[in-house]
C-alpha positions as CSV (number, residue, x, y, z in Angstrom):
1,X,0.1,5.5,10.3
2,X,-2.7,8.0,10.1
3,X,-5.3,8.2,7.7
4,X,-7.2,11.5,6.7
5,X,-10.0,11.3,4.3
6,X,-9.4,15.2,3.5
7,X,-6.2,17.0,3.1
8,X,-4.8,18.2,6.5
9,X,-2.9,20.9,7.4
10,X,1.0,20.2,8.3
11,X,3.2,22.4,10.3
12,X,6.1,20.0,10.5
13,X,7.7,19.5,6.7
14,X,7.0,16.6,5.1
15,X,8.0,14.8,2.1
16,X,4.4,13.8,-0.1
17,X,4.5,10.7,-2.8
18,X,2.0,11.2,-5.5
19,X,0.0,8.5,-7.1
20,X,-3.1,5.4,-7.1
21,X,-1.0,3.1,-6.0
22,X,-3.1,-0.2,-7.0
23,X,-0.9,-3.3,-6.2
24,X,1.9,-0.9,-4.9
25,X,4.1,-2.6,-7.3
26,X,8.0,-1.9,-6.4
27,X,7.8,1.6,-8.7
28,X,5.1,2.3,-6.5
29,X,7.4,0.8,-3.6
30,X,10.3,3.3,-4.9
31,X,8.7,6.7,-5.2
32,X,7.4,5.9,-1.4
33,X,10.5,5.1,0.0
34,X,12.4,8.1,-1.1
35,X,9.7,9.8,0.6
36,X,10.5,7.5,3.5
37,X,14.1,8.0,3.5
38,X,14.0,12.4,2.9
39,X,14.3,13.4,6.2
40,X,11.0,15.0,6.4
41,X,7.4,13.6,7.8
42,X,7.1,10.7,5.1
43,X,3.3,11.5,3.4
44,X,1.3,9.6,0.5
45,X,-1.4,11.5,-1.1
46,X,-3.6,9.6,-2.6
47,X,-7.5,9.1,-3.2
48,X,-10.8,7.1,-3.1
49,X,-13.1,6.1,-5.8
50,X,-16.5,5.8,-6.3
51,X,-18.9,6.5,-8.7
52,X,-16.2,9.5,-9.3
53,X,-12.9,8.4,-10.8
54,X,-10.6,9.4,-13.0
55,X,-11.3,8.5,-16.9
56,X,-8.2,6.4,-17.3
57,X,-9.8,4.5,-13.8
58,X,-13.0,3.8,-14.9
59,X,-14.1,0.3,-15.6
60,X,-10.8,-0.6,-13.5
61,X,-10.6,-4.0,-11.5
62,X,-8.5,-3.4,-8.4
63,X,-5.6,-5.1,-7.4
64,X,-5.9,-4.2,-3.7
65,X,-8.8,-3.9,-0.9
66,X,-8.6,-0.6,0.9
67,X,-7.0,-2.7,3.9
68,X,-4.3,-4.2,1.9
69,X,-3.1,-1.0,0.4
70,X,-3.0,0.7,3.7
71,X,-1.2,-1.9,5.6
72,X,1.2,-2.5,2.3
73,X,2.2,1.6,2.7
74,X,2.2,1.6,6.3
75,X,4.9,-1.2,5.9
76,X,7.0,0.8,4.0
77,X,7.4,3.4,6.1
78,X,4.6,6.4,5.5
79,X,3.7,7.7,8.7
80,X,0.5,9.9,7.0
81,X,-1.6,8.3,4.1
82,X,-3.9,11.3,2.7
83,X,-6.6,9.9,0.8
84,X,-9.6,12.2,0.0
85,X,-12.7,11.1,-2.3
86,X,-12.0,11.5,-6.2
87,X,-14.9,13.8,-6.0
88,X,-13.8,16.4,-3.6
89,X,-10.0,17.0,-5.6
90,X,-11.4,16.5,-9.5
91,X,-11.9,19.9,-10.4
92,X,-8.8,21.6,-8.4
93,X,-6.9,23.2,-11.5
94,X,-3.3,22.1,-11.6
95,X,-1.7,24.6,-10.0
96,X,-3.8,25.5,-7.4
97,X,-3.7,21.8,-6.1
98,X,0.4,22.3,-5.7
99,X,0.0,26.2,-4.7
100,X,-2.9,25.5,-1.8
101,X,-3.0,21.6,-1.1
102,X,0.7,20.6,-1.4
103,X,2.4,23.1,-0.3
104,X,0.8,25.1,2.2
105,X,-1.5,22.8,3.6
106,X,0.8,19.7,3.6
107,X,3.9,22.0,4.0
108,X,5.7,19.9,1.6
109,X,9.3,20.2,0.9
110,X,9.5,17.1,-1.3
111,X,7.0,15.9,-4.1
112,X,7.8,12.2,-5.1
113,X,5.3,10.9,-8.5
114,X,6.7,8.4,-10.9
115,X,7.2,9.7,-14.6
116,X,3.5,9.2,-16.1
117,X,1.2,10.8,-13.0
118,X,-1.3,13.3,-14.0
119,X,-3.6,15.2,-11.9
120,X,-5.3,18.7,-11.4
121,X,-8.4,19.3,-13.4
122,X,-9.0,16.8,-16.3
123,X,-5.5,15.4,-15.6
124,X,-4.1,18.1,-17.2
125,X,-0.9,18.2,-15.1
126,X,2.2,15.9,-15.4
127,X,5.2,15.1,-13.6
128,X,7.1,18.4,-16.1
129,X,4.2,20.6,-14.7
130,X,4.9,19.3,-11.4
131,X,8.2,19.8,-11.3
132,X,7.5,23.7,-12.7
133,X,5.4,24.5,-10.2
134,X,7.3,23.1,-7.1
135,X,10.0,25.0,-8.0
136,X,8.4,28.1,-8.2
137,X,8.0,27.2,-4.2
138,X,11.5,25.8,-3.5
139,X,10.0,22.2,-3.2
140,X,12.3,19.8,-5.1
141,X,10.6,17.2,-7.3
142,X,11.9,13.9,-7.7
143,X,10.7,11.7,-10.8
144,X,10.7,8.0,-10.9
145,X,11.3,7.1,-14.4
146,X,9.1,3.7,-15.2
147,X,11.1,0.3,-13.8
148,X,10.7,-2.2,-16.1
149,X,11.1,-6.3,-15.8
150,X,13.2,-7.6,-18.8
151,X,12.1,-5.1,-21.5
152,X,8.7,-4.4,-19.9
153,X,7.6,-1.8,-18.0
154,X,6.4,-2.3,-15.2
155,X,2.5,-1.3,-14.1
156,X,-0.5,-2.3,-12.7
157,X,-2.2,-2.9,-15.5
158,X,0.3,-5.1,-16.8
159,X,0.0,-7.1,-13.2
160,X,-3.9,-7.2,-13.9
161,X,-3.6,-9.3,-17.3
162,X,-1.0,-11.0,-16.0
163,X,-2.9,-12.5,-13.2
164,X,-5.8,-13.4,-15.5
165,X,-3.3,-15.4,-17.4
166,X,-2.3,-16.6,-14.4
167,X,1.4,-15.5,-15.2
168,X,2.7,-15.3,-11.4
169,X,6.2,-15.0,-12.3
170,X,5.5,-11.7,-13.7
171,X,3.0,-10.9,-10.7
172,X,5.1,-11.2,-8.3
173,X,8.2,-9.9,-10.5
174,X,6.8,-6.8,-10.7
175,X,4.9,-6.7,-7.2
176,X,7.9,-7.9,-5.7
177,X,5.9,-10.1,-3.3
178,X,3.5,-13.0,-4.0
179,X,0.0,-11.6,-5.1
180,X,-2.4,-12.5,-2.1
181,X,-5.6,-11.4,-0.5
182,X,-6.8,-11.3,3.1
183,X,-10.3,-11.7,3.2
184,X,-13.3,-12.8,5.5
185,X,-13.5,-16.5,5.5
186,X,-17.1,-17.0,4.5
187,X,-19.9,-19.9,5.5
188,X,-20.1,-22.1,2.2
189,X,-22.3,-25.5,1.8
190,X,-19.3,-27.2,3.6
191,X,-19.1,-29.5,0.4
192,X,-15.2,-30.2,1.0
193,X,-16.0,-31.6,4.6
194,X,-18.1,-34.0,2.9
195,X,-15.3,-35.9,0.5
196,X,-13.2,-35.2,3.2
197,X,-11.5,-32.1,1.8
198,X,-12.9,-29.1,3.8
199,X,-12.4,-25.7,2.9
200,X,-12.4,-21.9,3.6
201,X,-14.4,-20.1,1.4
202,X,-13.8,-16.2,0.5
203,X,-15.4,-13.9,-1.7
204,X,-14.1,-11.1,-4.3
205,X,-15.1,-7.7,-3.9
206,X,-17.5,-6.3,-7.0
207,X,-14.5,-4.2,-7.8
208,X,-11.6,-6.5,-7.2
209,X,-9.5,-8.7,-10.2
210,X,-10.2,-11.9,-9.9
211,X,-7.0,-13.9,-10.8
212,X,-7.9,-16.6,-13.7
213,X,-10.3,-19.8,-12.9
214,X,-8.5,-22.7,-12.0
215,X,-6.8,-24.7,-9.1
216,X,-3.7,-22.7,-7.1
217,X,-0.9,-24.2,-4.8
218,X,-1.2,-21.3,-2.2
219,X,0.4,-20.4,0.9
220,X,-2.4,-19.2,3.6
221,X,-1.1,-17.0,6.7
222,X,-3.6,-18.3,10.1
223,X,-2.8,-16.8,13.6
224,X,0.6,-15.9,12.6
225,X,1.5,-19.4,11.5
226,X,2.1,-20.3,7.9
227,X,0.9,-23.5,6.1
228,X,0.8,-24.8,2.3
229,X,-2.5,-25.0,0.7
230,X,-4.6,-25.8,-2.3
231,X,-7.0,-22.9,-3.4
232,X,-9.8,-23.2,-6.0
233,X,-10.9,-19.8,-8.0
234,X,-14.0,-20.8,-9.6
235,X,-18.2,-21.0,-9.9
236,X,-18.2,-24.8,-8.2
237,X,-19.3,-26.0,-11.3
238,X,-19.5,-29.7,-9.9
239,X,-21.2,-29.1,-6.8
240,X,-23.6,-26.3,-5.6
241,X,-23.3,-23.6,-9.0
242,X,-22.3,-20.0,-8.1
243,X,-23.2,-17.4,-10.4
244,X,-19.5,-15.7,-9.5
245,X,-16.3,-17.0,-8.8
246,X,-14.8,-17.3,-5.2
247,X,-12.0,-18.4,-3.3
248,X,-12.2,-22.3,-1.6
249,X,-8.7,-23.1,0.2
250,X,-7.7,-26.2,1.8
251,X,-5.2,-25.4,4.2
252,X,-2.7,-28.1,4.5
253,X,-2.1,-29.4,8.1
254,X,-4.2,-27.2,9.6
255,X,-5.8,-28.7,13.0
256,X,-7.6,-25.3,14.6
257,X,-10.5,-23.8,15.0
258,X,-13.2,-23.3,12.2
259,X,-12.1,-19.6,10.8
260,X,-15.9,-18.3,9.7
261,X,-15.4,-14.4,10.3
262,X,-11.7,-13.8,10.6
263,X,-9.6,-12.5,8.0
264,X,-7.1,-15.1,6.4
265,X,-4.5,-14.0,4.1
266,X,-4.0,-16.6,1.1
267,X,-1.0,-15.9,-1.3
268,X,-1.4,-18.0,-4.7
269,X,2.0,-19.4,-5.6
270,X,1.5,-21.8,-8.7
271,X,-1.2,-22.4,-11.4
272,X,-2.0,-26.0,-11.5
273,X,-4.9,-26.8,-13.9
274,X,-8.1,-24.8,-14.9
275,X,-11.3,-25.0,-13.5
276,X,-12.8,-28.4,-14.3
277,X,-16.4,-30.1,-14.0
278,X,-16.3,-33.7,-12.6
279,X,-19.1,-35.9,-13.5
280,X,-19.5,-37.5,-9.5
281,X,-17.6,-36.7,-6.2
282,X,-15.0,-39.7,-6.4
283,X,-14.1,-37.8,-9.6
284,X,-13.9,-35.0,-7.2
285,X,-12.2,-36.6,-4.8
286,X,-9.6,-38.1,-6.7
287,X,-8.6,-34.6,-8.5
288,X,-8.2,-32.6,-5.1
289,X,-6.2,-35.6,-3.8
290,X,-3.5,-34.9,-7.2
291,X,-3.8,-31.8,-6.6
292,X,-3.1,-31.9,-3.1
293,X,0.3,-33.5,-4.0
294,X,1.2,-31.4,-6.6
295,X,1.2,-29.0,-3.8
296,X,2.6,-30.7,-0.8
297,X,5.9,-31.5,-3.5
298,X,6.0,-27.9,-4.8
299,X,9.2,-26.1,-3.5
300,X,8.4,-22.7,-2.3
301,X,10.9,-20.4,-3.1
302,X,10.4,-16.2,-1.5
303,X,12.4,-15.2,-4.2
């Protein structure tokens, strides 16, 4: 897939899917695939924030790292991800961002948004503008009206409170995939190795959710093997304070190599208890050890 950080100019006719995209939930998952499956060069336009973004963005804890949202749209099948700053695409009015940008730059043939996308100057456009002004070109629009799961609609703000209640039934529900991360494993105070438990540590982004405190059975993805593992989301506050939370995994079985500097993607399956502090390190000890049964009794399930 190729990534342009500006918008491009097309010759071959392609098919563009409109939207953020955080979490590419399976609405998000829809509008690209009938992009993907239109017959023309398969393009998602996106962008980047920053200290830009769009009101109804600020403040907004992402669900994704820039990594995992390209790699989750290259697996469905875009062959162009167009992502330009916030900053350079704000103040294009509405229909000169169709009339210039969509259609003759990216020589687009089919526009793809899902029923609430907004965009042009001040977000005055919306998917009824869109679909005006395409036609005016002879670009068909397609609109995906909001999926829901049960009676709820599905979006990514919904995902968000859903992980901090640690609700990953309707995470993954309305992801359609376990929610996971793959992040640099980190050096820690190698604690864990001490009671016998040792652990990869990973961080959170500034801008990232952070799914609620408390212990997870996770599944954790190492050199293309898959294990069963125990991760803690939390400030240590038994041993060695941090002033915000990250990610300590024990990875079940696992024999190799220390893993300081490569990226490991952990998937949290199951809430097991909240975040506790443990007067000594038998206490400790003797929690991660439940836990670590809880765990190795749990029966996965992919769907």
């Amino acid at each position: 897939m190729k990534i342009f950080k500006y918008i491009p100019t097309f010759s071959e006719k392609t098919a563009v899917a409109l939207g953020f995209f955080d979490g590419l939930h399976i609405a998000h998952q829809k509008v690209i695939s009938l992009a993907v499956n239109s017959g023309y060069l398969p393009v998602v336009f996106t962008f980047s924030t920053g200290i830009n973004c769009p009101e109804s963005k600020k403040d907004m804890l992402l669900l994704n790292d820039n990594d995992t949202k390209y790699n989750l749209i290259k697996k469905l099948g875009a062959k162009v991800l167009v992502e330009p700053s916030f900053a350079d695409i704000k103040n294009i009015s509405a229909e000169d961002f169709v009339n210039e940008y969509l259609v003759k730059k990216l020589n687009a043939k089919v526009l793809i948004c899902g029923e609430n996308f907004s965009f042009g100057r001040q977000a005055l456009g919306n998917a009824e503008l869109l679909e005006k002004l395409s036609a005016k070109n002879n670009v068909q629009t397609l609109i995906v009206n909001s999926l829901k799961d049960g009676s709820e609609p599905i979006s990514s703000s919904k995902i968000r409170r859903a992980l901090l209640d640690a609700d990953l039934k309707i995470v993954k529900n309305m992801l359609g995939y376990d929610y996971f991360w793959n992040r640099v494993v980190v050096e820690g105070n190698k604690n864990g190795r001490k009671i016998g438990y040792p652990t990869i540590n990973q961080k959170f982004p500034l801008d990232s959710i952070i799914p609620k405190r408390g212990v997870y059975v996770s599944k954790v993805n190492v050199n293309e093997a898959e294990y069963m593992g125990v991760t803690n989301i939390g400030v240590r506050p038994s041993v060695s304070l941090v002033s915000r939370p990250i990610a300590e995994t024990y990875i079940i079985n696992y024999c190799g190599s220390e893993l300081y500097g490569q990226c490991v993607k952990v998937s949290i399956l199951k809430y097991v208890r909240g975040e506790k502090k443990f007067d000594s390190l038998q206490q400790l000890k003797s929690a991660i050890k439940e836990d670590l049964n809880f765990a190795k009794n749990y029966k996965y399930t992919k769907n």
